[in-house]
KEDOVO-329018 format. One record per residue: residue number from 1; x, y, z of N, C-alpha, C in turn; residue in one letter. Coordinates in Angstrom, 2 decimals. Each point is the difference from the previous one (the first is absolute). Last residue first. Layout:
BEGIN
NODE:n:neast:nnorth:nup:caeast:canorth:caup:ceast:cnorth:cup:res
NODE:NUM:X:Y:Z:X:Y:Z:X:Y:Z:A $
...
***
This chain:
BEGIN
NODE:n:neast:nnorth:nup:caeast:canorth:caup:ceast:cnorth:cup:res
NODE:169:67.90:141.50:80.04:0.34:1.30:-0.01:0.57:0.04:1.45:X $
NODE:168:-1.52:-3.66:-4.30:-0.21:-0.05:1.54:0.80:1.37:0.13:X $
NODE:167:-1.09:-1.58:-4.20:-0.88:0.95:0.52:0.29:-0.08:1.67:X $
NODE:166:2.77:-3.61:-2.90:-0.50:1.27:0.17:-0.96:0.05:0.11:X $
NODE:165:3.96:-1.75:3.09:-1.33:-0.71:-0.84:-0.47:1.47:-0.75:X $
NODE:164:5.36:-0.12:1.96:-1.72:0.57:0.42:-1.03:-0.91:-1.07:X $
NODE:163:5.13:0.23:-0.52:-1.05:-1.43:0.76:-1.28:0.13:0.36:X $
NODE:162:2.68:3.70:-1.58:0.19:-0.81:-0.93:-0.76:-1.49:-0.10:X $
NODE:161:0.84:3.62:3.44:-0.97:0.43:-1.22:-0.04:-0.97:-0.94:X $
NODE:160:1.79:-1.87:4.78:0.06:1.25:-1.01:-0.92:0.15:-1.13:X $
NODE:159:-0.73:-2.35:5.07:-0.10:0.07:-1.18:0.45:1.51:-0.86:X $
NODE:158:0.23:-2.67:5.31:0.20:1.34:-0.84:-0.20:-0.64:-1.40:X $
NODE:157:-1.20:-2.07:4.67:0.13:-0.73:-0.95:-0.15:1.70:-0.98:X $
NODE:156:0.65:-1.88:5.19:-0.40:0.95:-0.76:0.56:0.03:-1.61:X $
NODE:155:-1.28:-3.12:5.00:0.42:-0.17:-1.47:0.23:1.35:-0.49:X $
NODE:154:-0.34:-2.49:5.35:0.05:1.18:-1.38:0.79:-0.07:-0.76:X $
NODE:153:-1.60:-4.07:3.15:1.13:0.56:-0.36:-0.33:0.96:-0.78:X $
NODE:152:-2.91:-2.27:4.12:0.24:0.21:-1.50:1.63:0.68:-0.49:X $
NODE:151:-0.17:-2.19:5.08:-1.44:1.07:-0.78:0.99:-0.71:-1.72:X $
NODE:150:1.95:-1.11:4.17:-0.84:-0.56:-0.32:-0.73:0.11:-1.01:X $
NODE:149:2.96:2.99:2.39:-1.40:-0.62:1.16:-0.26:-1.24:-1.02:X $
NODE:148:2.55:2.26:-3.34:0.24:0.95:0.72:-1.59:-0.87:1.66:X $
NODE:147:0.18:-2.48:-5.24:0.73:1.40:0.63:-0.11:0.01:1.57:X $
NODE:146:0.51:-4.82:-2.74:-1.16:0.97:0.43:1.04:1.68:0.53:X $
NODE:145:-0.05:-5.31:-3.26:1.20:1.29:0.48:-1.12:1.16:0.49:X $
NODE:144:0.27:-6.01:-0.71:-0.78:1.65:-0.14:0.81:0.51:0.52:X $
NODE:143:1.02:-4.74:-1.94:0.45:0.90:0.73:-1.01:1.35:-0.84:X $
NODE:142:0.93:-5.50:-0.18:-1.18:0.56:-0.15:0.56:1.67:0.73:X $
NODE:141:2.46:-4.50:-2.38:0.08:0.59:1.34:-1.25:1.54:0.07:X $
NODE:140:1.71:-5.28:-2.65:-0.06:1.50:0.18:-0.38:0.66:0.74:X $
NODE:139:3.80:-4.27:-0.69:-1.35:0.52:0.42:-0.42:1.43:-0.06:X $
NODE:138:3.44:-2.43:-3.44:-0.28:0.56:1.29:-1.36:0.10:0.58:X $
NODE:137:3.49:-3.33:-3.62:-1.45:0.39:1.09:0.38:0.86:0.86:X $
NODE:136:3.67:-1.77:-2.43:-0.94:-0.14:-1.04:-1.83:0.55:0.38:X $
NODE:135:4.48:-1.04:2.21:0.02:1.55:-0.17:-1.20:0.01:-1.37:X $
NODE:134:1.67:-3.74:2.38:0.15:0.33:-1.46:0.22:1.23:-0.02:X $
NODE:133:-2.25:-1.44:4.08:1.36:-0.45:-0.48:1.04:0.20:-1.09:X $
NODE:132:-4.72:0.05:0.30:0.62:1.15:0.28:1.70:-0.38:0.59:X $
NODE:131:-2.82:-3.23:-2.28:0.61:0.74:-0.69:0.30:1.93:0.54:X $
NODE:130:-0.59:-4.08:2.36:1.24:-0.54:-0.96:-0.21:1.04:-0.54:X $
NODE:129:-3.42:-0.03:3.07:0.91:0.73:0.65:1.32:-0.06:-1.44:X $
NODE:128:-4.28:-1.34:-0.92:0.12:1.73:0.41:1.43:0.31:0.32:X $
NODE:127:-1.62:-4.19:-0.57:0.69:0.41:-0.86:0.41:1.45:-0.40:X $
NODE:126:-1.10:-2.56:3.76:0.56:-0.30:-0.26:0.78:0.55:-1.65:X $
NODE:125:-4.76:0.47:2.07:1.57:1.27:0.72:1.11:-0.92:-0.49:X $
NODE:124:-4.75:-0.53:-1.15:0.90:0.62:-1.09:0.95:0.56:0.66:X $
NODE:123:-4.83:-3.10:0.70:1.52:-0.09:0.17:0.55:0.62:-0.97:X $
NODE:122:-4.27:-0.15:0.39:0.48:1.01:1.03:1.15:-0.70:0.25:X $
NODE:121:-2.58:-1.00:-4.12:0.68:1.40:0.37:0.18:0.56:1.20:X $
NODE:120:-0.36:-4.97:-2.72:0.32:0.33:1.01:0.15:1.77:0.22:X $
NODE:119:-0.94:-2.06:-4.16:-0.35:-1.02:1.26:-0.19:-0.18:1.49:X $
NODE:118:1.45:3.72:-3.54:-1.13:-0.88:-0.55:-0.52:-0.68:0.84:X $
NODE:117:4.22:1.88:0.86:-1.57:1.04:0.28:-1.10:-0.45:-0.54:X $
NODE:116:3.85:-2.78:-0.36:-0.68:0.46:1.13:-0.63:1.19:0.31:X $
NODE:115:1.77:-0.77:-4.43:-0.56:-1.35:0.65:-0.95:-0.26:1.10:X $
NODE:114:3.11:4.06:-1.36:-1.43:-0.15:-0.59:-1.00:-1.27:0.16:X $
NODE:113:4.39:0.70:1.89:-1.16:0.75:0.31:-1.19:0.27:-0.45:X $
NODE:112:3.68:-3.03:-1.24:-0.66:-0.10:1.12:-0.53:1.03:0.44:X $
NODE:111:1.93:1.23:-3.74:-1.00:-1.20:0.02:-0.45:-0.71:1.19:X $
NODE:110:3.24:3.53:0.47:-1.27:0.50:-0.69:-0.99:-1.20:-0.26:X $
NODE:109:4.15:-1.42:1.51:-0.93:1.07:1.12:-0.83:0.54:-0.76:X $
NODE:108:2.41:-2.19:-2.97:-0.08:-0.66:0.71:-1.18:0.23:1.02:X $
NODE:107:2.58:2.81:-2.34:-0.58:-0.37:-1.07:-0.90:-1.51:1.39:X $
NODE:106:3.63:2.55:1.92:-0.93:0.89:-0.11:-1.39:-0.79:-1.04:X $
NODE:105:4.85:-1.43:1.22:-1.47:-1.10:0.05:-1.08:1.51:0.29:X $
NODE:104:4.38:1.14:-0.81:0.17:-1.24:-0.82:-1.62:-0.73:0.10:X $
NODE:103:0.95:4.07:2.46:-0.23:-0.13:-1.73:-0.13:-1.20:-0.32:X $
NODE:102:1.55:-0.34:4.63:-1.61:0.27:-0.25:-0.48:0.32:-1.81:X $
NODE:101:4.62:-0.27:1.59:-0.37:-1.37:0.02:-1.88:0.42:-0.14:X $
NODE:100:2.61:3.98:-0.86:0.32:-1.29:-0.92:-1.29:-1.46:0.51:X $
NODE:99:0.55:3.18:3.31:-0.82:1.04:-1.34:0.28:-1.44:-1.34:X $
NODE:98:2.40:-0.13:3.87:-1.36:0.02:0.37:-0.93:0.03:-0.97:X $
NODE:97:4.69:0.46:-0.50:-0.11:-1.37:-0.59:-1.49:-0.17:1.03:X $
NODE:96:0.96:4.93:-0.81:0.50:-0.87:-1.13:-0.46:-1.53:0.42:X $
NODE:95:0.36:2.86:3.57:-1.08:0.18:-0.74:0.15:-1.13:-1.20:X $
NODE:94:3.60:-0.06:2.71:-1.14:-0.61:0.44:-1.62:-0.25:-0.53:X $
NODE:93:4.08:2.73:-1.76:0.39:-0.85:-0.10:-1.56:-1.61:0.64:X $
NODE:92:0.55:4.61:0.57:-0.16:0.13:-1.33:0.04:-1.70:-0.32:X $
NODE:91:1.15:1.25:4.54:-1.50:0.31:0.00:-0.41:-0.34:-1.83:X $
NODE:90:4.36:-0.34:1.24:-0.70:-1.20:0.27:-0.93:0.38:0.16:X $
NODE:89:2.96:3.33:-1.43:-0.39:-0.95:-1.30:-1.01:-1.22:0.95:X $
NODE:88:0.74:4.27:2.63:-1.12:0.34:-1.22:0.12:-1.88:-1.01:X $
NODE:87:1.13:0.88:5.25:0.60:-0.91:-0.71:-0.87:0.30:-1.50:X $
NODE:86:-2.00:0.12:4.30:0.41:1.35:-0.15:1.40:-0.25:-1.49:X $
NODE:85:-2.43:-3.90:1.96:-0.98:0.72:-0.93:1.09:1.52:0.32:X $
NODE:84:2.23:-3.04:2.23:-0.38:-0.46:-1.61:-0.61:1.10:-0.47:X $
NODE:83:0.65:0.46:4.48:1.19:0.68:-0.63:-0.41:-0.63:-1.35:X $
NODE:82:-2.48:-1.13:2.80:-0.79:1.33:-0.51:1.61:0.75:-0.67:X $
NODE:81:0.07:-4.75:1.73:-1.17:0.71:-0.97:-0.43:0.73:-0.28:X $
NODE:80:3.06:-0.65:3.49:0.20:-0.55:-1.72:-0.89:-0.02:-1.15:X $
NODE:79:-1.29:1.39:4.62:1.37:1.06:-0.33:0.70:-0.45:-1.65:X $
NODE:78:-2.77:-2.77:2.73:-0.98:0.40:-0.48:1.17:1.55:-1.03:X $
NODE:77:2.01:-4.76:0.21:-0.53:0.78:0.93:-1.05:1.11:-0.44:X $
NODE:76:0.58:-5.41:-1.67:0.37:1.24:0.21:-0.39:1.05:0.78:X $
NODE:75:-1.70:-4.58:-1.72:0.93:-0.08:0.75:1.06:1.11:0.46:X $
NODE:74:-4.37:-1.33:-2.35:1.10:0.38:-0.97:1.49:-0.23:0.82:X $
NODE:73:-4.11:-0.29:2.28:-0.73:-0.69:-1.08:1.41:-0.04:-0.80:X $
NODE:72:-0.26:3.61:3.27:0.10:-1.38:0.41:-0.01:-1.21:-0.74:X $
NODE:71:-1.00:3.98:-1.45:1.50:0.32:-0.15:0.27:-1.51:1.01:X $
NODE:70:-4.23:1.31:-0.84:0.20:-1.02:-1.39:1.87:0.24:0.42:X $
NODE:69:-2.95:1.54:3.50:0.39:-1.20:-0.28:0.55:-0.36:-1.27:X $
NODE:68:-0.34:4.60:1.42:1.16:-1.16:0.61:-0.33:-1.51:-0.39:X $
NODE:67:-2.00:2.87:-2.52:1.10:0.38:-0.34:0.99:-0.89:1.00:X $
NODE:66:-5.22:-1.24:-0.53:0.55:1.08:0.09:1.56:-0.11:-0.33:X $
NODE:65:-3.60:-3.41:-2.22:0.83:0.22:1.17:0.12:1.74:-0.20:X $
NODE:64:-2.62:-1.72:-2.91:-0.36:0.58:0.78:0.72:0.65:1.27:X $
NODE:63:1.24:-3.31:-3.95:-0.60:1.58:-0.24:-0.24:0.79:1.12:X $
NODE:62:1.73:-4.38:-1.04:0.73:1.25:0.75:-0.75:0.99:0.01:X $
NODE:61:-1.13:-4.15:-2.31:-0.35:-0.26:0.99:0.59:1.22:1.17:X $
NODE:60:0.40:-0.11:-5.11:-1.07:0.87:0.85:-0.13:-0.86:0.83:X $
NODE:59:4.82:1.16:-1.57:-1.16:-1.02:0.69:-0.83:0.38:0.33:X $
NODE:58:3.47:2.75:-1.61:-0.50:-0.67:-1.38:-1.08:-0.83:0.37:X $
NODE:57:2.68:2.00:3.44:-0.35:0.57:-0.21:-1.30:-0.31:-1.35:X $
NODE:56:3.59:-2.73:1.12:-0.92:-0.03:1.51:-1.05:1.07:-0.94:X $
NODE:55:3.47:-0.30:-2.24:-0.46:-1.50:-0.20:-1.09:0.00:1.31:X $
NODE:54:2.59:3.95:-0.19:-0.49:-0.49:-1.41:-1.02:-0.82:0.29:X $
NODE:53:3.31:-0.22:3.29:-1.34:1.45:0.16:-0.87:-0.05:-1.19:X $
NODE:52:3.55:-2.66:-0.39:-0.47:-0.87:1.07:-1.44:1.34:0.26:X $
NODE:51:3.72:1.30:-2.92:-0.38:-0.76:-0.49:-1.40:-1.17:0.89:X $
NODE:50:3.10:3.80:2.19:-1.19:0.44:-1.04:-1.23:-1.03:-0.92:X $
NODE:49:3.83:-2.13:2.84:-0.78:0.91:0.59:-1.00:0.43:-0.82:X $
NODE:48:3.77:-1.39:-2.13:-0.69:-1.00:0.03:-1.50:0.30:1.32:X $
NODE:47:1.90:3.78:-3.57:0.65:-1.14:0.78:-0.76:-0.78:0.61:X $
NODE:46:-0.50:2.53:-4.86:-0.85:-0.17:0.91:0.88:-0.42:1.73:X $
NODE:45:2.24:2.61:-4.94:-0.52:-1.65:0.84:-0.24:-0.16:1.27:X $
NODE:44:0.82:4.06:-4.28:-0.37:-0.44:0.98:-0.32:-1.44:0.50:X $
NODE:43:1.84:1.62:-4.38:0.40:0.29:1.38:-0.01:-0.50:1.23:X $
NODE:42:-2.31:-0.59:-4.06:1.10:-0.87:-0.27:1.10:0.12:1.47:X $
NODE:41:-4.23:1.82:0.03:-0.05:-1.76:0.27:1.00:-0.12:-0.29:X $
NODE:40:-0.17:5.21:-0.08:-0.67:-0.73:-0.56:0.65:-1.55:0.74:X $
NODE:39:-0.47:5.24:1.68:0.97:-1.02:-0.08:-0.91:-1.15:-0.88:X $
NODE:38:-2.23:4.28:0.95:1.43:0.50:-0.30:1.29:-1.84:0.83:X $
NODE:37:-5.12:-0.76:-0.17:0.32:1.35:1.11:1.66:0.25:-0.19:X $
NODE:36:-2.32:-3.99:-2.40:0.41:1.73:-1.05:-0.04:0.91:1.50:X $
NODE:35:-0.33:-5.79:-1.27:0.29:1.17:1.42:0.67:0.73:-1.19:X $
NODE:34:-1.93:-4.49:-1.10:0.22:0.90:-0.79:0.05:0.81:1.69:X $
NODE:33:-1.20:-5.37:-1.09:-0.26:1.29:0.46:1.58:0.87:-0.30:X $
NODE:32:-3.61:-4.47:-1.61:1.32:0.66:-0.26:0.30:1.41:1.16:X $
NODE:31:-2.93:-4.65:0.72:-0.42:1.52:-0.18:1.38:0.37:-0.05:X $
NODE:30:-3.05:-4.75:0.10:1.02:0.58:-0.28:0.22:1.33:-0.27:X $
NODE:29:-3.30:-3.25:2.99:0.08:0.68:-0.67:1.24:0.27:-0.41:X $
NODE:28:-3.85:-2.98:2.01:1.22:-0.05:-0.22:0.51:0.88:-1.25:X $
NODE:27:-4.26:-2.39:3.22:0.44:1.32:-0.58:1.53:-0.16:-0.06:X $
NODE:26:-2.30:-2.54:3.37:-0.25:-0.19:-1.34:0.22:0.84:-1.24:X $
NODE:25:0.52:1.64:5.14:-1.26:-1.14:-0.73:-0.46:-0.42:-1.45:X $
NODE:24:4.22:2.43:0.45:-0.87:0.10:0.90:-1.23:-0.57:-0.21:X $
NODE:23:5.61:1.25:-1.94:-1.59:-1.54:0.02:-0.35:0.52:1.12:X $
NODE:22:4.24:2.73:-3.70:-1.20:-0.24:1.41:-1.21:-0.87:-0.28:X $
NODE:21:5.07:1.79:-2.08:-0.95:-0.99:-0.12:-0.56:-0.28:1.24:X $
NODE:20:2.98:4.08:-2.91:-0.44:-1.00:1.36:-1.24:-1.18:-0.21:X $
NODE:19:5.12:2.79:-2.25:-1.71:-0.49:0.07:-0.24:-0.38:1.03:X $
NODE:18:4.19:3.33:-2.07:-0.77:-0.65:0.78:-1.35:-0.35:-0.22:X $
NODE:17:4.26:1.02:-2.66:-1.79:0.19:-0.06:0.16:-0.48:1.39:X $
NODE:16:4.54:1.84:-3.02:-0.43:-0.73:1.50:-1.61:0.21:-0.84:X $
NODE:15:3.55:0.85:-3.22:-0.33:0.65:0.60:-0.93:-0.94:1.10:X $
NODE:14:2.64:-1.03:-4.25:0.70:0.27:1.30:-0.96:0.76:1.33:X $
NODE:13:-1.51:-1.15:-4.75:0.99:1.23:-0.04:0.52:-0.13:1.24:X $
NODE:12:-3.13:-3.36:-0.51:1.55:-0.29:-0.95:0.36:0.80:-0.68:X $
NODE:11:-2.03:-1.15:5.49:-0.34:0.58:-1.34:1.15:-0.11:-1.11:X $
NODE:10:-0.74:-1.96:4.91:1.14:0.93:-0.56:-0.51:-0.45:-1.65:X $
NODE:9:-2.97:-0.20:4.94:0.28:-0.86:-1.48:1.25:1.26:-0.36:X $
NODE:8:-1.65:-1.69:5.53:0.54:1.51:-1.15:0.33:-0.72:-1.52:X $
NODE:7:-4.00:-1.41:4.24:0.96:-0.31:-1.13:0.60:1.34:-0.40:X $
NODE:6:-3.34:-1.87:4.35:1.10:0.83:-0.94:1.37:-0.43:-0.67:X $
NODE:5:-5.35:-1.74:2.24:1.20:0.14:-0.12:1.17:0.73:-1.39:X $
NODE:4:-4.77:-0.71:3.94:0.74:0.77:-1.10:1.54:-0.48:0.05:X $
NODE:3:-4.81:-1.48:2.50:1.03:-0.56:-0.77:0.85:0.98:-1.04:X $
NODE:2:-4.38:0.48:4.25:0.44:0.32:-1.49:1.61:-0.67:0.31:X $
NODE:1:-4.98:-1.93:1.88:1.33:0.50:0.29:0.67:0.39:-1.31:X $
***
């Protein structure tokens, strides 16, 4: 279960931080966060709603839910949640302390992966998933591009005088 809790620190130019501090199985992270979608943290403050979507959202025990349940899980409507994410600083804002709490133990997930691919290599979704999470993993994606039924695609490949090979005519 994730544990976040929010702090606003008042800095000693006056200016707000928010932190968060997240525990999930043992893991405990501190992650400054920063919102640049044209309002910055000193601005913007999460409300206590958003803050509960966060904290659901941050749970890889949520992952999978769909949209109504994790809005069940959070206690909100499905209409509230899509009014958040349309909201540019709490999408900037969400990214940020997602992206933070996983940096912080990126160093971490790599060594357990190397561990367990040693010992273990058919366990690697757990860490597959923390660091696409991150935005640190994508899967790649294998894509052919076929012409016209299926067929081949025509090439016609012009050479100027200049690119010509010589003696070729």
């Amino acid at each position: 279960m994730v544990g976040i809790t929010w702090t606003y620190l008042l800095r000693s130019d006056g200016r707000n931080d928010t932190e968060t501090e997240s525990t999930w199985e043992g893991v405990n992270t501190l992650a400054a966060v920063n919102v640049s979608a044209g309002q910055n943290v000193d601005e913007y403050k999460p409300t206590t709603n958003e803050r509960k979507l966060i904290e659901a959202l941050c749970n890889p025990e949520n992952r999978k839910l769909n949209v109504t349940e994790l809005c069940k899980v959070v206690g909100i409507s499905r209409e509230a949640y899509y009014r958040m994410f349309r909201k540019p600083q709490f999408v900037e804002y969400y990214k940020r302390v997602q992206f933070e709490a996983v940096k912080q133990n990126a160093a971490k997930v790599l060594a357990a992966s190397i561990e367990y691919a040693i010992n273990d290599p058919k366990c690697h979704q757990d860490r597959k998933m923390i660091l696409e999470m991150a935005g640190l993993y994508t899967e790649k994606v294998k894509q052919e591009i076929t012409g016209e039924g299926g067929g081949p695609i025509g090439v016609t490949v012009i050479f100027s005088d200049k690119m010509r090979p010589p003696g070729d005519a």
